[in-house]
GULUM-833888 format. One line per 4 residues: their letters; for each residue x, y, z of C-alpha. Coordinates in nm, 2 decimals. Each point is the difference from the previous one (the first is absolute). Layout:
BEGIN
A = X/Y/Z  ...
***
This chain:
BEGIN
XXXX = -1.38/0.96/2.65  -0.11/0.36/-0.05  0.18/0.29/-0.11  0.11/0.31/0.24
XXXX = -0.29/0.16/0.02  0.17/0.33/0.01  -0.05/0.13/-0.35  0.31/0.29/-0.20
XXXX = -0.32/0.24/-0.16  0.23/0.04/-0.29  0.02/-0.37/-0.07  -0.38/-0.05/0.09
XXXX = -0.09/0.26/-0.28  0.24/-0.10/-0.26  0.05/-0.37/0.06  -0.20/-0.12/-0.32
XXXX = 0.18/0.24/-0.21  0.32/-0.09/0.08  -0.07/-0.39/-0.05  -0.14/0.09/-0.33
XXXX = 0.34/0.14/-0.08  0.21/-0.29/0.10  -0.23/-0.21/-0.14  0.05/0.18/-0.33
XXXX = 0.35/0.03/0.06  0.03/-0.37/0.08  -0.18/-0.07/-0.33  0.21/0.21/-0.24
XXXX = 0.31/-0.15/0.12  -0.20/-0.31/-0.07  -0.08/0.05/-0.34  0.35/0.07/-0.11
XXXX = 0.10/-0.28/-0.26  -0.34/-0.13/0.03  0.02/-0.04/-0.45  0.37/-0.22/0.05
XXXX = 0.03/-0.34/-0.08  0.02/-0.27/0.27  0.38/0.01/-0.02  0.10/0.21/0.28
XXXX = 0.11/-0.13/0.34  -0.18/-0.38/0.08  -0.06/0.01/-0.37  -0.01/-0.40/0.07
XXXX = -0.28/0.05/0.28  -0.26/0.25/-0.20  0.04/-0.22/-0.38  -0.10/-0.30/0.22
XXXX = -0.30/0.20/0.12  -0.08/0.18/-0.34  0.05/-0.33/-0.13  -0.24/-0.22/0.21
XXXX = -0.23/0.27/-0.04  0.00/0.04/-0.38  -0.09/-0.41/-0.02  -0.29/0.07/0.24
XXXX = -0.11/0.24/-0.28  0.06/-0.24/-0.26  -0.14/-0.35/0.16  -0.27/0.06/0.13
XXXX = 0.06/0.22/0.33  0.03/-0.37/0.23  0.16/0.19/0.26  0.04/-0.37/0.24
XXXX = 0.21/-0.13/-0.31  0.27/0.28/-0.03  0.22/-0.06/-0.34  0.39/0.07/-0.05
XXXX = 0.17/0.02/-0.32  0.33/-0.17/0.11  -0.07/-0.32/0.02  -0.01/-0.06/-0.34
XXXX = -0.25/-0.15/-0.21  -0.18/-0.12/0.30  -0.33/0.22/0.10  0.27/0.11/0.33
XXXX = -0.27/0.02/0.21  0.20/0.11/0.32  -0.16/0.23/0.31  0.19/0.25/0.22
XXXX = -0.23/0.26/0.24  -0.37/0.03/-0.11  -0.04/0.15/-0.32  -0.23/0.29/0.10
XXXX = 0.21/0.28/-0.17  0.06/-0.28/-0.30  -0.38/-0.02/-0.03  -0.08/0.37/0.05
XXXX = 0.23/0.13/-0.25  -0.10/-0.28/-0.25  -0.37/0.11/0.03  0.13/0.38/-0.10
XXXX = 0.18/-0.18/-0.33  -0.35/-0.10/-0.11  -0.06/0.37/0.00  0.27/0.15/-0.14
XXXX = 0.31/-0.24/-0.13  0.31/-0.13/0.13  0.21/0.25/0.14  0.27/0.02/0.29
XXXX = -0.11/0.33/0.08  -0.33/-0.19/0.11  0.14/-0.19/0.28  0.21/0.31/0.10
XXXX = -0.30/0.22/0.06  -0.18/-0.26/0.20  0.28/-0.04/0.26  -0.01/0.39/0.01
XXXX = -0.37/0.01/0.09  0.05/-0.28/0.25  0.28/0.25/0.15  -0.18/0.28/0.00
XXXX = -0.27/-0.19/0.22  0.28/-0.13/0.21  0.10/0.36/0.10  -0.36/0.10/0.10
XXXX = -0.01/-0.32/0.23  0.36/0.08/0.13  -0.18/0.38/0.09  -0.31/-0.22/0.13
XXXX = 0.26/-0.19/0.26  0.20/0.26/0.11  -0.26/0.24/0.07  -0.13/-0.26/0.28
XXXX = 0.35/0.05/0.16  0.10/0.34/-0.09  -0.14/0.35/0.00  -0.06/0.15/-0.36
XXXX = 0.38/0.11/-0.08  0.17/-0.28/0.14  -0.29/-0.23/-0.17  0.13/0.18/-0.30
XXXX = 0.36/-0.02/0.00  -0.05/-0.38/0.08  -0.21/0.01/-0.34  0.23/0.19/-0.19
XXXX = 0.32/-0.25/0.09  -0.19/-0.29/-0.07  -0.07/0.19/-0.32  0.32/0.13/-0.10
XXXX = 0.21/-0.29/0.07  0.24/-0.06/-0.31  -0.04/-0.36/0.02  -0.38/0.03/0.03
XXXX = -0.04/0.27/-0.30  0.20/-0.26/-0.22  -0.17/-0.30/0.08  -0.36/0.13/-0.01
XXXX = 0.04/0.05/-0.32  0.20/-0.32/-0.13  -0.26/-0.27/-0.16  0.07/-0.23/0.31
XXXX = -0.24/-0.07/0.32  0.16/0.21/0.26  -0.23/0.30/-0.05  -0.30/-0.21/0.08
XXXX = 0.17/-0.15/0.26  0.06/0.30/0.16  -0.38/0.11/-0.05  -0.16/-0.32/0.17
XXXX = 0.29/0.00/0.25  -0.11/0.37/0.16  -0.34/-0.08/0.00  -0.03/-0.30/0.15
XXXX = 0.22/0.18/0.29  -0.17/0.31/-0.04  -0.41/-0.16/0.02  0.15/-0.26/0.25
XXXX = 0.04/0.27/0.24  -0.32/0.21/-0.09  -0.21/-0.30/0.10  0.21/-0.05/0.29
XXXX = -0.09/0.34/0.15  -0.34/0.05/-0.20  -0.12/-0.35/0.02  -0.19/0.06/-0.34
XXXX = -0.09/-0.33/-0.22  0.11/0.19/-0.30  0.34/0.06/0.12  0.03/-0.33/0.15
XXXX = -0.10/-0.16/-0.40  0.24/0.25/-0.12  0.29/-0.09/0.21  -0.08/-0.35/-0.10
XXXX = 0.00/0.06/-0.39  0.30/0.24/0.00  0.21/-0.29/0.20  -0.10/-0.29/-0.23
XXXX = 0.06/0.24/-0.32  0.36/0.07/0.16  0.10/-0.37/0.07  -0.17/-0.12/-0.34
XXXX = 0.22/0.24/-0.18  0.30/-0.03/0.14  0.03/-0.27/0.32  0.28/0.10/0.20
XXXX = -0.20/0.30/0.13  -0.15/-0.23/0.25  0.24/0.11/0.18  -0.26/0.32/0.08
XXXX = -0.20/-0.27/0.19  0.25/0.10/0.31  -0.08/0.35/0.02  -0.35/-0.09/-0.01
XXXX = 0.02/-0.26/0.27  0.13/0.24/0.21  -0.28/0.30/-0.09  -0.22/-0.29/0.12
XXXX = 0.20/-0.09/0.29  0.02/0.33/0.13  -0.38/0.04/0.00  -0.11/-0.30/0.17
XXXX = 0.25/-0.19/0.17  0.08/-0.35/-0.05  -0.40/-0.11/0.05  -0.06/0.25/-0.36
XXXX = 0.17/-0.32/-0.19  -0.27/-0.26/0.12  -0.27/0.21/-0.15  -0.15/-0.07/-0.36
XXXX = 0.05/0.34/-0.16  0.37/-0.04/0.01  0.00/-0.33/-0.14  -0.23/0.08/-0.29
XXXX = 0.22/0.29/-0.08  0.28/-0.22/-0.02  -0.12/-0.30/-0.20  -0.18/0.24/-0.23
XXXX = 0.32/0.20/-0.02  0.24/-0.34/-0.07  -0.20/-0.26/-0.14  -0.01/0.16/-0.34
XXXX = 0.33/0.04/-0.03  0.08/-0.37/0.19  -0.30/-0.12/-0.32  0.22/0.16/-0.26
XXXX = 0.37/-0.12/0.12  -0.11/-0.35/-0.01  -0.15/0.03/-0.36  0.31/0.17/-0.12
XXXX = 0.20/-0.26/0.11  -0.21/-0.31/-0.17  -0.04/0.23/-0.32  0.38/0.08/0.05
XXXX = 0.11/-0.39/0.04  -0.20/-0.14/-0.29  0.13/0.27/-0.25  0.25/0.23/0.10
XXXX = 0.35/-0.16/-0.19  0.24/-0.01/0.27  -0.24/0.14/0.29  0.15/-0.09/0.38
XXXX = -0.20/0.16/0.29  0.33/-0.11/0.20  0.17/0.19/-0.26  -0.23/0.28/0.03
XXXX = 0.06/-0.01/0.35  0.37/-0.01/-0.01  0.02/0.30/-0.20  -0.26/0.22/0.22
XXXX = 0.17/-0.07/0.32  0.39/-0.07/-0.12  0.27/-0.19/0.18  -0.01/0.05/0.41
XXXX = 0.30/0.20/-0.03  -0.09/0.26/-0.22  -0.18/0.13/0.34  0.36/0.08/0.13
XXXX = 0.18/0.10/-0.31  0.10/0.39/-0.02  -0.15/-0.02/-0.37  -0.34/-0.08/0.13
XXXX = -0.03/0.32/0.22  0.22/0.22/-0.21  -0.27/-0.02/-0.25  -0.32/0.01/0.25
XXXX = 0.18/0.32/0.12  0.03/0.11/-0.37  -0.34/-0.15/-0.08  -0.11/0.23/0.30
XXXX = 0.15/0.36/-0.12  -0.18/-0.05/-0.34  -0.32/-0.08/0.18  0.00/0.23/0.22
XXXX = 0.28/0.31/-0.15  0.24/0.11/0.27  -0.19/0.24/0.15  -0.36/-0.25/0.02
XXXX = 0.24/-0.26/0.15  0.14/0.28/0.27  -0.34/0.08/0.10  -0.09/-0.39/0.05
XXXX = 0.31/-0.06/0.27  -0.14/0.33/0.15  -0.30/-0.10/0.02  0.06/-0.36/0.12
XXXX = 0.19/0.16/0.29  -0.27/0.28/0.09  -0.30/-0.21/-0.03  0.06/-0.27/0.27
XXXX = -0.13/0.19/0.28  -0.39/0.00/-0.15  -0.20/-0.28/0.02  -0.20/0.00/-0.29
XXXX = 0.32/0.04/-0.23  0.10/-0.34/0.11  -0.19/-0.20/-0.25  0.24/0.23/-0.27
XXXX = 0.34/-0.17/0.18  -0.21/-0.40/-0.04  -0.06/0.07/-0.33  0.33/0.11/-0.13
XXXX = 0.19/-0.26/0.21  -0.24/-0.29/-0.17  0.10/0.20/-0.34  0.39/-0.05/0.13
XXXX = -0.10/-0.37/0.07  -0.15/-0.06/-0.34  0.35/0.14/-0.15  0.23/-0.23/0.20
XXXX = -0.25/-0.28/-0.11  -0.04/0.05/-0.39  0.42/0.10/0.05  0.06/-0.13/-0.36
XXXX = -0.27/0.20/-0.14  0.09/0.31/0.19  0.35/0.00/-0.08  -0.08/0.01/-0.38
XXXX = -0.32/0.22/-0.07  -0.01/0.32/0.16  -0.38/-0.01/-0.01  -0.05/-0.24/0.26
XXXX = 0.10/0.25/0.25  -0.33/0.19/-0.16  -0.23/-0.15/0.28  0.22/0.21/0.30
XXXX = -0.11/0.32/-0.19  -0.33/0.08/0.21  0.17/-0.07/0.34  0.29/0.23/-0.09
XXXX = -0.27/0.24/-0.12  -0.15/0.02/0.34  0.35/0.00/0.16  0.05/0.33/-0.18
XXXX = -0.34/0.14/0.14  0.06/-0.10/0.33  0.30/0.21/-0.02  -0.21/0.31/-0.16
XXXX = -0.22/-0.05/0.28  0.25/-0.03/0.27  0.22/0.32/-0.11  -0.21/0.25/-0.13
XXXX = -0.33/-0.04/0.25  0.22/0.01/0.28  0.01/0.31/0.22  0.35/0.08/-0.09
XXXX = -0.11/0.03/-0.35  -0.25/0.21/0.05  0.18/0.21/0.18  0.33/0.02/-0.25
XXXX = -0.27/0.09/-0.30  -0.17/0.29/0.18  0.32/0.18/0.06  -0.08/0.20/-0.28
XXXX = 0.01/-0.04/-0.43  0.33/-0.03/0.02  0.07/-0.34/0.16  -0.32/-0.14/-0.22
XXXX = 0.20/0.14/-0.33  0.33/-0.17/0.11  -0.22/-0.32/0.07  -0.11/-0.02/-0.35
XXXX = 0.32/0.07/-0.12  0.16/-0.27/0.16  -0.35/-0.26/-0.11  0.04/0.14/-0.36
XXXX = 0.35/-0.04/-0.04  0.01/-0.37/0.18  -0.30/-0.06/-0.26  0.21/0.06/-0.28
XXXX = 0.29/-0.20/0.12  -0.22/-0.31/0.10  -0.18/0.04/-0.34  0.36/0.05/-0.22
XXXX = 0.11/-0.29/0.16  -0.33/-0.20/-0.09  0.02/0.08/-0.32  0.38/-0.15/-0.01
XXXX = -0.15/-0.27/0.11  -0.25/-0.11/-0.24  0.09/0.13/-0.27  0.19/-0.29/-0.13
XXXX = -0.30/-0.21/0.03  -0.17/0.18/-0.27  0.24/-0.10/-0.27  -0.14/-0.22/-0.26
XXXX = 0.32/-0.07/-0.15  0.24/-0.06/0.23  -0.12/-0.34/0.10  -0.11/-0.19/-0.33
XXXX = 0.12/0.26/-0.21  -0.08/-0.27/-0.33  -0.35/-0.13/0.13  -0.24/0.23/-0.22
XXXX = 0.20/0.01/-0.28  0.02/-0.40/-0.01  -0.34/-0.06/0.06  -0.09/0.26/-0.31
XXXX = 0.23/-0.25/-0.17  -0.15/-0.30/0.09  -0.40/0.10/-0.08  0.06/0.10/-0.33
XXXX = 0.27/-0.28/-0.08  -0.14/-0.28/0.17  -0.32/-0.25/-0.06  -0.25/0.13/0.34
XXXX = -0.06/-0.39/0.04  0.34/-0.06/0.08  0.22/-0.01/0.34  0.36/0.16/0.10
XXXX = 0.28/-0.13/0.12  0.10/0.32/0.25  0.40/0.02/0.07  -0.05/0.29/0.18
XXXX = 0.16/0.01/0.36  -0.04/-0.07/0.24  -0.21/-0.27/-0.16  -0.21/-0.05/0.30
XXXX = -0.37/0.16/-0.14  0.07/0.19/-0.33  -0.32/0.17/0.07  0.08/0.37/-0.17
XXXX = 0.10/-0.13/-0.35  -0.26/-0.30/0.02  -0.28/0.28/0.09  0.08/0.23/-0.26
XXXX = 0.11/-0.28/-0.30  -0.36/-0.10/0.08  0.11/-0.39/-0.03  0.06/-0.26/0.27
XXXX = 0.31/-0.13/0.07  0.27/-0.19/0.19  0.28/0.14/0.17  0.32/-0.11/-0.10
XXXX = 0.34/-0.06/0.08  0.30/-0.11/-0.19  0.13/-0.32/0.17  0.41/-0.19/-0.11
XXXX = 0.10/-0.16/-0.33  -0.30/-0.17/-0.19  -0.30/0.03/0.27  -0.09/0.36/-0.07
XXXX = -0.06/-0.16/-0.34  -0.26/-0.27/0.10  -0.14/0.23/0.22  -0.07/0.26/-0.29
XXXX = -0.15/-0.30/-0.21  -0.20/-0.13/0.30  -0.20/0.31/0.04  0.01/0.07/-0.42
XXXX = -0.17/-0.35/0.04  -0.23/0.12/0.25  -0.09/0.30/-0.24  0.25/0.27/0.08
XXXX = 0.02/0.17/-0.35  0.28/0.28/0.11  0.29/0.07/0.17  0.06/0.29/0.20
XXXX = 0.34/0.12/0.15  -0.01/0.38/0.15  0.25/0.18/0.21  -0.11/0.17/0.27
XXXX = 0.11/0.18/0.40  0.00/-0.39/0.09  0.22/-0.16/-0.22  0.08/-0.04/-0.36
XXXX = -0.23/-0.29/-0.17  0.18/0.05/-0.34  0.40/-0.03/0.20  -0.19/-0.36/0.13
XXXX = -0.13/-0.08/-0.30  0.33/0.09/-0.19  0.23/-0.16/0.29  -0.11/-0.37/-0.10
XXXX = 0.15/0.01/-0.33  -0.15/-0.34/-0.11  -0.40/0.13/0.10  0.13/0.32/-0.19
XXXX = 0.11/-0.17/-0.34  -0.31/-0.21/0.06  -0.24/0.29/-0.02  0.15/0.19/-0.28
XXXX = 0.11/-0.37/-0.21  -0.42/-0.13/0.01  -0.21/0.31/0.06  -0.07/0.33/-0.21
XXXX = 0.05/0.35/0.28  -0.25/0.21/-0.02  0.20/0.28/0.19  0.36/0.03/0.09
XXXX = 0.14/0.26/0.24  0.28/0.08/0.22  -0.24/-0.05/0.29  -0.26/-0.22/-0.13
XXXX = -0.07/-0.33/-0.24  -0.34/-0.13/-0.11  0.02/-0.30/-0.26  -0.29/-0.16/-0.15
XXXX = 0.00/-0.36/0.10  -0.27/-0.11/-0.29  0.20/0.12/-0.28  0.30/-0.20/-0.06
XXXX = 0.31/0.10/-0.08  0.00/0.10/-0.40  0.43/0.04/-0.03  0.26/-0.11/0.21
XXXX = 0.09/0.45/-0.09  0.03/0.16/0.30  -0.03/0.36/-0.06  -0.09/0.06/0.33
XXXX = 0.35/0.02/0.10  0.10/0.31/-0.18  -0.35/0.19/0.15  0.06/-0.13/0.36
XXXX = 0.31/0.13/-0.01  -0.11/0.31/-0.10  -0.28/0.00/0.30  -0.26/-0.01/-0.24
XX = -0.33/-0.17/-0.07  -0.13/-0.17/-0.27
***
């Protein structure tokens, strides 16, 4: 599916230059906040990477036998995706330490290759400066700048995902063996780290379609490409979920299931497409997600833009499927970004290499200045409005405001061989104070009357050695903790605190209680710690 062959001189001559600078631009944008703790937005999501990757580093890099720390004192050997940015990232700790900032910088390279792949694609639809506005959305998206630098999987994800599109269709046109194992690699990479981008095998069945009919899907080559591309990942799902069954505390694939796809009905609730709409305006900005519904309405007259329309209706698909998912994480709408990319440049394409165009611009210097008036000032109101829009993400203290400064508490308070008891809502993973305490732990919450006591003992038995009870955007652990009066008096009656706060409590639960004093009343009313 070629390009126009007609060629703008200006774009032909400058064209690398100006990827360079979006490219550039892309990654300073990227590297802001690179040095901040894992406590901004999905703070839960990157400490349960960071975390599974610093216990690669320190057991002996067994990357088939992924280990969590919230299952206790068991090894919590538990799998998610394939652990290829895990493993990567734990290789660079053997160089250079433990840090954050580690994992951060290799989602930013895996960006950065993402964009020049995105340029790679478009360029086979577009002519150079539609090619490069199609880069530079796909580039500048808010959602995309945040994520791809967030210690989570989406900015591989987003790497494998192109390619595999972008070779798929090189060695459909080229025919080339080393496109056709590329195209191969960079799909079983993509489904391997992050499954539900199957959904690109659509778009690709089409590509394939359109090339040789019905009678292309008896031949070997396409059946090669797609047991290479889905075996691996197929391999990989099944071991998860034997690994996941005999260890995982708690693990339900029909629970797992549940969650990813949500009740039927959330499919026809106004909440579910209020937020994909939402979810869409910080993926795309308002201006990007114009430019998509511009496109989508200019490009249906061209043939070889149709396989841009399959790909973003399977993305559509895969969003009404994973519902529950997609009307809780804004990043699962991240796999519709190269689509709506291409949208955009089919719009480029369409307006400004029309004949109209051409004519409007060379009706003297005028009209061009008013033109890039009008660009520059829409610029700045797309990119203001951006900037509203993630900004709050970057906060590190409006979520767990409490995490780091618990955690400190707890590695220089508490014995390294002991376990946490983790009140800290909503008590599902506790993965952000678990992570940074650098202990295992269970999650906990405080049940009616006497059981929240044998519970406590039960996993003091188990060897839980401290109890943790934070505040956070959630809920208030400490108010739960306190609201059971007879679990409150038990604490404070039979075990020493170690820190007392209006929005946190740790006590010590191998040192018993030396006094039936309570002096902690007088300095929790006071907000204090001890």
């Amino acid at each position: 599916m070629p390009a126009n062959p007609e060629q703008s001189s200006f774009w032909r001559r400058h064209e690398r230059a100006v990827l360079i600078a979006v490219i550039l631009l892309g990654l300073t944008l990227r590297l802001y906040g690179v040095t901040l703790p894992l406590t901004d937005s999905h703070h839960q999501r990157q400490a349960q990477t960071a975390m599974v990757t610093r216990n690669l580093f320190e057991n002996h890099m067994n990357i088939f036998y992924t280990q969590y720390d919230i299952y206790g004192n068991s090894p919590g050997y538990a799998i998610l995706e394939f652990p290829l940015l895990n493993a990567l990232v734990a290789l660079m700790y053997t160089l250079f330490g433990v840090h954050e900032m580690i994992g951060r910088l290799a989602t930013v390279a895996f960006s950065v290759g993402a964009m020049l792949l995105m340029h790679r694609l478009a360029s086979r639809f577009f002519q150079p400066g539609p090619a490069l506005a199609a880069t530079a959305m796909y580039a500048l998206s808010p959602m995309n700048i945040y994520f791809s630098r967030t210690f989570m999987p989406e900015s591989p994800m987003m790497f494998f995902m192109v390619g595999a599109v972008c070779f798929f269709l090189e060695w459909i046109d080229r025919q080339r063996a080393g496109t056709y194992f590329a195209a191969i690699l960079f799909a079983a990479f993509a489904f391997l780290v992050k499954i539900p981008t199957l959904f690109i095998l659509v778009p690709v069945s089409y590509i394939y379609w359109d090339r040789y009919g019905m009678r292309g899907f008896r031949q070997a080559k396409f059946w090669v490409y797609s047991l290479g591309a889905t075996a691996p990942a197929i391999l990989w799902t099944l071991h998860a979920s034997t690994v996941n069954s005999l260890s995982a505390e708690g693990w339900a694939p029909e629970a797992d299931l549940v969650r990813f796809m949500g009740d039927f009905g959330v499919r026809f609730s106004f909440s579910y497409y209020s937020f994909l709409f939402r979810s869409a305006i910080f993926l795309l900005g308002p201006l990007g997600f114009l430019l998509l519904l511009a496109g989508v309405r200019m490009g249906k007259d061209q043939k070889s833009y149709r396989v841009l329309y399959v790909w973003l209706i399977a993305g559509l698909a895969y969003l009404f499927v994973l519902a529950g998912a997609a009307s809780s994480h804004y990043y699962y709408i991240l796999p519709l970004l190269p689509p709506a990319a291409l949208f955009a440049g089919v719009w480029v394409q369409k307006t400004f290499h029309s004949e109209m165009a051409k004519i409007w611009l060379r009706r003297g210097s005028s009209r061009r200045s008013l033109f890039a008036l009008v660009l520059l000032i829409a610029l700045l109101i797309h990119g203001s409005f951006c900037i509203a829009l993630a900004r709050d993400l970057y906060d590190v203290k409006k979520r767990v405001p409490y995490h780091l400064e618990i955690a400190q508490i707890i590695r220089q308070k508490t014995i390294p061989s002991g376990a946490l008891i983790l009140n800290d809502p909503p008590n599902a993973l506790n993965t952000t104070l678990t992570y940074y305490s650098h202990r295992k732990s269970w999650p906990f919450s405080v049940e009616p009357g006497d059981q929240a006591i044998r519970d406590l003992e039960t996993l003091r038995a188990k060897g839980a050695t401290t109890y943790v009870a934070v505040d956070n955007s959630y809920g208030s652990g400490v108010a739960e903790t306190r609201r059971n009066g007879e679990f409150w008096r038990y604490l404070n009656d039979h075990y020493e605190p170690i820190a007392l706060h209006t929005h946190y409590v740790i006590f010590d639960l191998l040192v018993p209680k030396r006094s039936k004093e309570r002096p902690w009343s007088a300095m929790e009313a006071k907000g204090g710690s001890i």
